[in-house]
Structure formats: C-alpha cells, structure tokens
C-alpha positions as CSV (number, residue, x, y, z in Angstrom):
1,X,-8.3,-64.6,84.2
2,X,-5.1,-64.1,85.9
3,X,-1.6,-63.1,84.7
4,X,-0.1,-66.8,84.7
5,X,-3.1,-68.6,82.6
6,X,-2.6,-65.6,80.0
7,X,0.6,-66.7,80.1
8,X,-0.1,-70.5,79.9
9,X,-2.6,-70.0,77.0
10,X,-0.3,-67.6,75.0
11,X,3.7,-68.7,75.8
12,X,4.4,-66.3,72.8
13,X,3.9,-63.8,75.2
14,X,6.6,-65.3,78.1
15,X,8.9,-64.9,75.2
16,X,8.1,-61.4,74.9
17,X,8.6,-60.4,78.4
18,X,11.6,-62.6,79.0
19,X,13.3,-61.0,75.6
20,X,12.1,-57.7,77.2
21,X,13.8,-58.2,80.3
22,X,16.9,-59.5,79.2
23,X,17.0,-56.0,76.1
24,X,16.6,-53.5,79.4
25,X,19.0,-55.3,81.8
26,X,21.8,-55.1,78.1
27,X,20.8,-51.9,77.6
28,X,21.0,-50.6,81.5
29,X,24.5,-52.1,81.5
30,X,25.7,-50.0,78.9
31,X,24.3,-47.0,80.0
32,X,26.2,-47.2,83.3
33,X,29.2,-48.5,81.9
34,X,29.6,-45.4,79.7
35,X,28.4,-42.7,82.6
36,X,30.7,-43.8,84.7
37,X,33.6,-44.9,82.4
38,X,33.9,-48.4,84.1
39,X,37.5,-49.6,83.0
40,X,39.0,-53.0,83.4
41,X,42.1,-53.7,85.5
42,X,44.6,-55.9,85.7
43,X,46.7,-56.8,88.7
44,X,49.9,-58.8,89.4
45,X,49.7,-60.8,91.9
46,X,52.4,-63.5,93.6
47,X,52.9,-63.5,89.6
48,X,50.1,-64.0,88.1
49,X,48.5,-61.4,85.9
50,X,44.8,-61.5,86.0
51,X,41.6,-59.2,85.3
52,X,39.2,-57.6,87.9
53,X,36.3,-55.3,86.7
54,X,36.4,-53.7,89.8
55,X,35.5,-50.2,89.5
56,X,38.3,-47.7,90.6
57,X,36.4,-46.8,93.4
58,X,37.1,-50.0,95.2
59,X,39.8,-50.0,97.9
60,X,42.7,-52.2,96.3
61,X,46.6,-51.9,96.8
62,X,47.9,-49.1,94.1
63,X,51.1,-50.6,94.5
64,X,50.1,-53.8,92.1
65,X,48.0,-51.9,89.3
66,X,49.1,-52.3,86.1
67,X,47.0,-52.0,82.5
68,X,47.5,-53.8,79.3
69,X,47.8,-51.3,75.9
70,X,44.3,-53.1,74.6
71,X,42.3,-52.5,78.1
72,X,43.4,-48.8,78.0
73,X,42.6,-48.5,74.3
74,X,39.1,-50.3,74.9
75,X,37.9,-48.2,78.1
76,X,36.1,-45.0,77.8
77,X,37.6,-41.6,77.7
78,X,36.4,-41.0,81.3
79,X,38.0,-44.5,81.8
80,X,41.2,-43.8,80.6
81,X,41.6,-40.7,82.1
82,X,41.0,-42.5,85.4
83,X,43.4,-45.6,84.6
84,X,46.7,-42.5,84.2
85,X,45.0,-41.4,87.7
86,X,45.2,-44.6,89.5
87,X,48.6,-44.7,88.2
88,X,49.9,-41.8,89.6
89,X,48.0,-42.8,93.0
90,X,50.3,-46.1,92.5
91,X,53.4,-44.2,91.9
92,X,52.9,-42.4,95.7
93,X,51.6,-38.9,94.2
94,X,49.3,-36.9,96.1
95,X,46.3,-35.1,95.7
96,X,45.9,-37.2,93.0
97,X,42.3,-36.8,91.2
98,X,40.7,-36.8,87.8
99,X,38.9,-33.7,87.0
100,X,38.2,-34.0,82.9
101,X,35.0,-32.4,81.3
102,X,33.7,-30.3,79.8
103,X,34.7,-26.8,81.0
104,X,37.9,-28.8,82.4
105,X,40.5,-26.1,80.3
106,X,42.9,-28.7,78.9
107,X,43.1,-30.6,82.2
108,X,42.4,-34.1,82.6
109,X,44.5,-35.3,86.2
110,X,46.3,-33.4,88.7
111,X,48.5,-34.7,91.4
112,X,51.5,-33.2,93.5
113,X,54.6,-34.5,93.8
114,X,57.0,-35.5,96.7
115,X,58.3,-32.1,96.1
116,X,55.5,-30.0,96.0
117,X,55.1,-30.0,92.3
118,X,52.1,-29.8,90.6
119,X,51.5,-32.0,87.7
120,X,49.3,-31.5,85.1
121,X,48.1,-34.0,82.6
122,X,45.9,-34.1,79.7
123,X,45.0,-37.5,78.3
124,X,44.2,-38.2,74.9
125,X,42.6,-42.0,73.6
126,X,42.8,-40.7,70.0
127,X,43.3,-43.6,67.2
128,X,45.4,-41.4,65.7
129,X,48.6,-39.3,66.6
130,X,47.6,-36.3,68.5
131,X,48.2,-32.9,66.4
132,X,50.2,-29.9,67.0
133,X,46.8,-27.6,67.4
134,X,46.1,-30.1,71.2
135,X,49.5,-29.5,71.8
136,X,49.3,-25.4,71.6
137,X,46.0,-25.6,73.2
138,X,47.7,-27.6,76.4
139,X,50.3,-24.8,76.4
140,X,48.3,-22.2,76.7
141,X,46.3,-23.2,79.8
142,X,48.6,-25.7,81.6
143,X,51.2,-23.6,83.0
144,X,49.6,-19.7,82.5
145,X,46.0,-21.2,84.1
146,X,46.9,-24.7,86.3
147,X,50.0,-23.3,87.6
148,X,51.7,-26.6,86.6
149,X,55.2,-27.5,87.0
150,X,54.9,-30.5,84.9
151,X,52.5,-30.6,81.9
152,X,52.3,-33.5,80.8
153,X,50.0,-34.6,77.3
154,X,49.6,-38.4,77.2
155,X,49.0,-39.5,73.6
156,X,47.2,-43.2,73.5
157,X,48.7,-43.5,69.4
158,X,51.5,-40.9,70.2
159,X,52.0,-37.8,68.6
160,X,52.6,-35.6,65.4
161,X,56.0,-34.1,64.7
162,X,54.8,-30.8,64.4
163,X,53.2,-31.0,67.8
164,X,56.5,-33.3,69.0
165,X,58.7,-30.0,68.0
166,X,56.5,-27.4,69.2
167,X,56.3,-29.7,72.4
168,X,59.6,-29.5,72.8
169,X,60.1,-25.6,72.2
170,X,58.0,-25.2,74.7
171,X,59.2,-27.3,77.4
172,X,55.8,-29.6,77.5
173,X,56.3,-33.2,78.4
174,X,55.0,-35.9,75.6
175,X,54.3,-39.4,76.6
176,X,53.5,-41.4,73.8
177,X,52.7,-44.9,73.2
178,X,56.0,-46.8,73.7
179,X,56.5,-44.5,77.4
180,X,52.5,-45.2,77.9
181,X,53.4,-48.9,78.0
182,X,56.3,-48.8,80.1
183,X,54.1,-46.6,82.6
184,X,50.9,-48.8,82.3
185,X,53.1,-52.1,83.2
186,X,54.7,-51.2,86.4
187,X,57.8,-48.3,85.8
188,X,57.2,-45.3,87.7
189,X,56.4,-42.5,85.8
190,X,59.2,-40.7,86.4
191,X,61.2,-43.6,85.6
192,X,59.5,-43.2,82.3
193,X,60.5,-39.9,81.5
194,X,63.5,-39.2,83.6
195,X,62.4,-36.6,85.4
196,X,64.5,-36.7,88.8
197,X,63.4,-35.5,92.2
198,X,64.4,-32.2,93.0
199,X,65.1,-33.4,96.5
200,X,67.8,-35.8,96.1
C-alpha cells in the first residue's frame, strides 16, 4: 500500500502530519528569532512611519531609522543592543559594532566619534530601573579596560538614584528612558545628551 491510500484510509493521520509540520515550522521560527535577536524596525519615509522586519543586516539608509519605545522593549537583548548600534551607525559614527556576550566585560557597542573618541556603551532592557551595583560594575571596566572616552549605560526603565549619583561622581553618562526616546525617534545622540564636538 502506498503512502497516499494510508493516508486516504486514515485522514486522522493527514491531520497529524499537517499539525506536525505547521508545530516545527512555529517552533523553528522562534528558535532563530531569539539566536539571532531579530528586532523590528521602523522607518520614516516621505512621512509615513511604517514597520519592516528586515533584519539589521540588510543594506537600508541609516539616515531614516527610527524605533518606537514598545519595539525596543519587545526585541531581545541581542536585539536591542543592535537597535542603539544601528543608531549610532545612523548618527555618522564609525567603527560602529555590537560586541555583547558573555565574556564581553561590561561592553555592549563601540563606535568612534568624528573626533577620534571612543564610545562605550552598555545597554540594559531591564523592566526595572538599573541599580547602582551595574553602574560600579560599568565603571570599573569602561574607561580603566575599553579605554573609553564616553561611557555611556543606556537604561530601557532608567535608573536608580543611587546609581544616578554615583553616575554622576564618576563622570559616567546615563541615558534613561525619556533621552532613549528622543534618541530612538530621530535626535542625534549627542543632541540627546549635549555632548558637543571637540572640533568645533
């Protein structure tokens, strides 16, 4: 007897396979999505906002790329450390690349400046404000390990006043929520969090 008249006498067992497929192809999707942190973006375009799954790996004009608050607070953490990369790319930073892991020693992105400077940033999608204890552990590797000239902690929910004042002791830069928005929808990040171009 062949496959299709098993079928034909039994159609409990098309169901089977087809409920099969469909489970593997779900579950297949989600494994790659979280592997590989697949974020979705949003673009402006002739004024329209609309939304692209396109991974980041796709050649599109960084000058356009903008994120809503929920698309950044649904991605992964891999995706949302690559969203504050692609912005930086969009701002005209170089060198710009995500390097978060594990091992990564409290560094998420780098990029360089138009000055030469290197920027450091760590970016964390907690629900909650980020504590004082991330914000000593940034310290102590972001300048003294990275070299940087800008660390910078992005804080998804914002931050702790503990780790707000030791932030500030210690000359780290905080962007929290109400900064992450203005960044996500177009300012510059400078713009953001006036930090002014030692060449002008």
């Amino acid at each position: 007897m062949d496959l299709w008249g098993l079928i034909a006498d039994h159609p409990w067992w098309a169901g089977f396979i087809v409920v099969g497929a469909l489970a593997t192809l779900v579950l297949l999707a989600k494994l790659l999505s979280f592997l590989f942190g697949a974020g979705t973006y949003a673009y402006v375009e002739q004024g329209e906002d609309y939304a692209s799954a396109a991974p980041s790996s796709e050649a599109v004009d960084p000058a356009v790329l903008t994120f809503k608050m929920k698309q950044l607070s649904a991605t992964s953490a891999t995706g949302f450390e690559q969203a504050c990369a692609d912005l930086l790319a969009r701002d005209g930073f170089r060198s710009t690349r995500r390097v978060g892991g594990a091992g990564d020693l409290g560094v998420d992105v780098t990029a360089r400046d138009h000055d030469d400077r290197l920027l450091i940033l760590q970016c964390k999608q907690y629900q909650n404000p980020v504590g004082s204890g991330h914000v000593q552990k940034f310290n102590g590797t972001a300048r003294l390990h990275h070299g940087a000239d800008l660390p910078i902690m992005i804080g998804l929910n914002g931050f702790t006043q503990p780790a707000i004042d030791f932030a500030a002791h210690h000359n780290l830069i905080l962007m929290g929520r109400p900064e992450l928005k203005r960044w996500a929808h177009g300012q510059h990040l400078y713009d953001v969090l006036g930090i002014q171009s030692t060449t002008q």
